[in-house]
DRENDO-1510 file (C-alpha; in Angstrom, 1 decimal, always signed):
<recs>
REC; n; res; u; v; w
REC; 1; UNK; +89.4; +106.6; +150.7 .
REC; 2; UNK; +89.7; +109.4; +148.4 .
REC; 3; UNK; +92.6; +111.1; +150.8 .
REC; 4; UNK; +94.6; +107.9; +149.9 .
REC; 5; UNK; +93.6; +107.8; +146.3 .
REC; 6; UNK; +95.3; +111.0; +145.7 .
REC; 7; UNK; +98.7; +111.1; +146.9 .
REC; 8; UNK; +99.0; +108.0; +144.7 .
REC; 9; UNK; +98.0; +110.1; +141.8 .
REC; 10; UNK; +100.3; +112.5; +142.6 .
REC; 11; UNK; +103.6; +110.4; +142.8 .
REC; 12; UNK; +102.5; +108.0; +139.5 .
REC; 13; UNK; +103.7; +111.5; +137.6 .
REC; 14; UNK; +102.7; +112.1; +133.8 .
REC; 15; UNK; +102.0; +109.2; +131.6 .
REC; 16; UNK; +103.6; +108.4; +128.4 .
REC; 17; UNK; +101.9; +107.0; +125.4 .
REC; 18; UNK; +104.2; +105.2; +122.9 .
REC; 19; UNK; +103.5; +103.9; +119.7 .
REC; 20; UNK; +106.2; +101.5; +117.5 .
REC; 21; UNK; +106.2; +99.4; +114.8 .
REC; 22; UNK; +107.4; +99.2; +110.9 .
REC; 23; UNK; +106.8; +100.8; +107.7 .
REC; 24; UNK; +106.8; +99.4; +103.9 .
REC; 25; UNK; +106.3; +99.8; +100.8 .
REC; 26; UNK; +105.6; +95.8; +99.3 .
REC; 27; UNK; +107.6; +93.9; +100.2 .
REC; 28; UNK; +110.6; +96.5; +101.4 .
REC; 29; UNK; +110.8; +98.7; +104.3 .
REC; 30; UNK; +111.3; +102.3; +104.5 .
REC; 31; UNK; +114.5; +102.9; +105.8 .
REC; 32; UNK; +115.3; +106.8; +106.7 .
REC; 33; UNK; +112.1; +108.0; +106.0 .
REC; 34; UNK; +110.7; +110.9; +108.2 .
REC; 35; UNK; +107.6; +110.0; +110.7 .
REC; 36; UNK; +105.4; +112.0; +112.5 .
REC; 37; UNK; +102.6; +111.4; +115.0 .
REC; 38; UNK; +100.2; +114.3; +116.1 .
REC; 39; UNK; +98.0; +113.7; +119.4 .
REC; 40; UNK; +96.2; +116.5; +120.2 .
REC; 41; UNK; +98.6; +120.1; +120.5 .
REC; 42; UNK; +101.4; +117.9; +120.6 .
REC; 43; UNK; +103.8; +117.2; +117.6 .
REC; 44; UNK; +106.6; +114.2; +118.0 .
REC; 45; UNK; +108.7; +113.7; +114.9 .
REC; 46; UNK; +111.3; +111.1; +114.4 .
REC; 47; UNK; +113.1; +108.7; +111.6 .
REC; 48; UNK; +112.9; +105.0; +110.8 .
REC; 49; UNK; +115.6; +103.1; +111.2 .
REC; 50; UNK; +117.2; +100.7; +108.4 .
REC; 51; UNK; +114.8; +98.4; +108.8 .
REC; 52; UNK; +112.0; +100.9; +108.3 .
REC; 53; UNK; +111.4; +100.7; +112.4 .
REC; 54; UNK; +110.1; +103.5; +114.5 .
REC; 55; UNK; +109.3; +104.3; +118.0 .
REC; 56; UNK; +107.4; +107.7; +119.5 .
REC; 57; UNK; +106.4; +108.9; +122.6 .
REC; 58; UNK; +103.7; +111.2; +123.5 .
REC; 59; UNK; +102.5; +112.8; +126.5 .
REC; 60; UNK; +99.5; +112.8; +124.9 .
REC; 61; UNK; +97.2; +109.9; +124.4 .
REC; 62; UNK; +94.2; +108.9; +122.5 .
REC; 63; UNK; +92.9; +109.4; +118.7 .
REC; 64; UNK; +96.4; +110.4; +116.9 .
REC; 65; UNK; +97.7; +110.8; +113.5 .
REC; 66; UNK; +100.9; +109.1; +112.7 .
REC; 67; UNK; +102.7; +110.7; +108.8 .
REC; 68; UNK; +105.3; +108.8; +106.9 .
REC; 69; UNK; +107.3; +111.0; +104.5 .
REC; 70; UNK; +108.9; +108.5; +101.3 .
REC; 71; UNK; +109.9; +109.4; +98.4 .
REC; 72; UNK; +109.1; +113.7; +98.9 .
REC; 73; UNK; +105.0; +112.8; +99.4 .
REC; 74; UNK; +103.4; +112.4; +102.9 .
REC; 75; UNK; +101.1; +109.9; +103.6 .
REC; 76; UNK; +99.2; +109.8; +107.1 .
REC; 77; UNK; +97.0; +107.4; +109.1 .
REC; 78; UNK; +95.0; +107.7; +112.5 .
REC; 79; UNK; +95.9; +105.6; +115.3 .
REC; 80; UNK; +95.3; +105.5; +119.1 .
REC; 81; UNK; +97.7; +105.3; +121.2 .
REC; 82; UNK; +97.6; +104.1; +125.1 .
REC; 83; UNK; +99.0; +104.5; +127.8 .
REC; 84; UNK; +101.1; +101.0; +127.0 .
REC; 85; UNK; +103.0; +100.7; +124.0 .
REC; 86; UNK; +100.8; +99.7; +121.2 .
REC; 87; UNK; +102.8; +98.0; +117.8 .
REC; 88; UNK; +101.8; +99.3; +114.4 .
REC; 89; UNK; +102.3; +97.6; +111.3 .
REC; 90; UNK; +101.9; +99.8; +108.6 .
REC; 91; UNK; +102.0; +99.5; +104.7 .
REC; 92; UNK; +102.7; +102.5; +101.5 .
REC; 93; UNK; +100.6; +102.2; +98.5 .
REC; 94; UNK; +100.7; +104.3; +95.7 .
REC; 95; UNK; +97.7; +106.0; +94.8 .
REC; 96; UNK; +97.3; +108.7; +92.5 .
REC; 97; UNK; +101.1; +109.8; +91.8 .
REC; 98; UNK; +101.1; +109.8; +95.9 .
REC; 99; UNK; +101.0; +107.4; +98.8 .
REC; 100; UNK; +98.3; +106.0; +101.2 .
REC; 101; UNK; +99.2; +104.9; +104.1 .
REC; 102; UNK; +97.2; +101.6; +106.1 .
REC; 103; UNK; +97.5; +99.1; +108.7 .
REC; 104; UNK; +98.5; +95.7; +107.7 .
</recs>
């Protein structure tokens, strides 16, 4: 059994983990603002889109930590990503002349 087991884990290749979703602030999104998600070593870093849409993919899965940028302050939250996409609806508050960042 095992002989079989592994030629099929050899030819699946690596695995990506993706994460996607939107970001906001009330009731608008963040468009153009600078995102970030951290998963171990690895470091992806991308932009929203106009409708404050992102999408990242990491080689890397498990406990991450996804960063918003808005407005010159950063603002970060942990999420786990999986080996299938996994959406993330995510919401700015300000707090303290900053931002927090949460999970709607």
């Amino acid at each position: 059994m095992q002989s079989i087991l592994l030629p099929l884990v050899l030819l699946s290749g690596p695995t990506t983990s993706e994460i996607f979703g939107d970001v906001r602030v009330g009731e608008q999104y963040v468009a153009q603002a600078p995102v970030q998600l951290v998963c171990g070593g690895e470091t992806v870093k991308g932009t929203t889109d106009q409708s404050g849409s992102f999408r990242l993919a990491s080689g890397t899965g498990g406990k991450c930590v996804f960063s918003v940028t808005y407005k010159g302050a950063t603002a970060s939250v942990d999420v786990v990503v999986f080996d299938k996409p996994a959406r993330y609806r995510l919401m700015l508050e300000p707090k303290d002349g900053g931002y927090t960042l949460r999970r709607v």
